[in-house]
Every structure is written in C-alpha cells, then in structure tokens.
N, C-alpha and C positions, 0 to 999 in steps of 0.2 A: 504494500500500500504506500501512498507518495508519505512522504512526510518532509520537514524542511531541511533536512540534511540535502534533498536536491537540488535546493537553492544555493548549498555553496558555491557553484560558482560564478553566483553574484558581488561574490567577497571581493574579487576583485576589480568590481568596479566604484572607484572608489567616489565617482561624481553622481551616484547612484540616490538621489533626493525622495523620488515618491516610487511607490510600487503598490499597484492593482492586484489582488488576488479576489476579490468577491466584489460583486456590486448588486445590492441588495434590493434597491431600486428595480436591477431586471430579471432579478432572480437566478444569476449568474453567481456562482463557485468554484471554484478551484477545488478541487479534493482533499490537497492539502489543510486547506482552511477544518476541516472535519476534525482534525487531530485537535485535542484537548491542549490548550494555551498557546496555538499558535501562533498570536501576535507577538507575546511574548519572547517564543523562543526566534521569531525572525526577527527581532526588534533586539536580542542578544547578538544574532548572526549579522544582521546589517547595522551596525552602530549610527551611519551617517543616516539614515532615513528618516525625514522630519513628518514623511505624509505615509499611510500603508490604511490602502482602505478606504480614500478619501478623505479620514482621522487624520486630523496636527496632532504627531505623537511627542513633538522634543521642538522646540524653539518655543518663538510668537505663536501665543494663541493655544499652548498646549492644556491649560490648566483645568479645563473643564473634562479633557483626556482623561487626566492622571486621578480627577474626580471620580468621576464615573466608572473608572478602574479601581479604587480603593473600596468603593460600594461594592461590586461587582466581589470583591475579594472578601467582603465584608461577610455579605450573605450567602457565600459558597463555602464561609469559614475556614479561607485560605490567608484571609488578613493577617498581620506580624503584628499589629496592632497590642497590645497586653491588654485593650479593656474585651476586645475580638476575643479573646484565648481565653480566659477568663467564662467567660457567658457560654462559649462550646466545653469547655471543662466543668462547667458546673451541671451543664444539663445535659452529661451523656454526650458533646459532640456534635449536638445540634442548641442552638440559639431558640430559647421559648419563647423570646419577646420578638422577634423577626425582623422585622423592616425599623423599627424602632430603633432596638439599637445597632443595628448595623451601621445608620444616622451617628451612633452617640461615639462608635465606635472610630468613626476616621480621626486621624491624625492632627494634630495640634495647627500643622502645617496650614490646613486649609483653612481654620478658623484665622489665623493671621493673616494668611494671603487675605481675605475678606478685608479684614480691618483695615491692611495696609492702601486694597482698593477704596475703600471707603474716605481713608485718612487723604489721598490722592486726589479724591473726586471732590471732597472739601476746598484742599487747598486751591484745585483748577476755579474754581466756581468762587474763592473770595478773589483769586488773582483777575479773572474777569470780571467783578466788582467794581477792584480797583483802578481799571481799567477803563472804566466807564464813566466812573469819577472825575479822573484825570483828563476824559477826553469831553467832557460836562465841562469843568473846568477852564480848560481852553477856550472851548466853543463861547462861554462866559467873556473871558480877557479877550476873545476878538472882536466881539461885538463891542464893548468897551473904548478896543482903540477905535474902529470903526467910528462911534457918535463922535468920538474925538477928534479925529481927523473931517469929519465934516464939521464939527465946527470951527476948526480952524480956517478952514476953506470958506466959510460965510463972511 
C-alpha cells in the first residue's frame, strides 16, 4: 500500500513550497493521504513546505493550522498536553467531558497568541486615533493661516 516513504524523492527538491495530495472540494485522494497522520509525517519528510493540502502549515497565516491541529490531537487523545493526559488517564483512556475539555486542554500558546492579537489590534486602532487627530489638527492651522492670509490681502 502507498505510504509517504514514496515521497522521498521529493526531499530533494528543495524549492518544493506547496504540494497537492487530496482536494476535498472534488473529492479527489491520493491513497497515500489514507495512512493514519499523514500530514504529519510528510510535513517531517518535506520540512520547507509552507502549503500541503491547500493548508498554511509553517509561515504567515499558519496559526489557525497549528489550532485546529492541537484540537484534532486533543480529542483523538494524542495531545502532549499534561491537562490532555490527565483527563484520558483518569477515565480509562478516553476523555468523559469531550469537546469541552479538549477546548481547556490546548496549550498556553494559543491563549497568548490571542492576547498578543488583541494587544496589536488595540495599539493599531489608538495609533489611527492619533492619527486622525493630528490630521484634524492641521486641517485646523490651515484654515487659520488661510483667514489670515486673506486678511492680509484686504
């Protein structure tokens, strides 16, 4: 049966960015794709690949990826997680609370990235405040010199 060891050799192409194996859209497969954690292990095998799947897996734009992968890992009880391991150890293996805490379970990681978006989206939004001010401001001292200069002119 195919598996991604047939991929290696794609190893050597090293300007190798996105690579197509399913498009779910037309209901297209690869066979490969069938093997259990295949993204993962072609995402070992081709380190430079930013897109696999039409997925941002590694650059700009990845982080809703890496989300959606820690869920994914969460409720299959494959997560490294200690609150993940915890809650499958306690209950035999499987998670009694489910989707819940699979949720409580992700990484520290994302609840920062959040804040830090957050903390970003603030500063954009008072820096175009000020911005608006400063440009209010002007619009002010022109009209200003403007009466001035016409009354000079009278």
């Amino acid at each position: 049966s195919p598996s991604t060891e047939d991929l290696h050799s794609l190893t050597d192409l090293a300007n190798l960015e996105s690579l197509q194996l399913q498009d779910r859209s037309r209901d297209l497969t690869n066979p490969i794709c069938l093997s259990a954690g295949y993204a993962d292990k072609i995402l070992d095998l081709l380190p430079q690949l930013s897109c696999l799947d039409g997925i941002r897996v590694r650059g700009s734009g990845d982080f809703y990826y890496q989300l959606c992968r820690q869920i994914d890992q969460a409720l299959s009880g494959g997560s490294n997680s200690p609150s993940a391991a915890a809650g499958a150890s306690s209950s035999g293996g499987a998670s009694s609370s489910g989707l819940g805490e699979a949720f409580l379970s992700l990484d520290a990681s994302v609840t920062a990235a959040l804040a830090e978006t957050a903390a970003a989206e603030t500063e954009f939004a008072e820096a175009v405040a000020r911005l608006r001010d400063r440009e209010l401001q002007t619009m002010l001292c022109l009209e200003e010199w403007d009466r001035e200069l016409k009354k000079r002119k009278v």
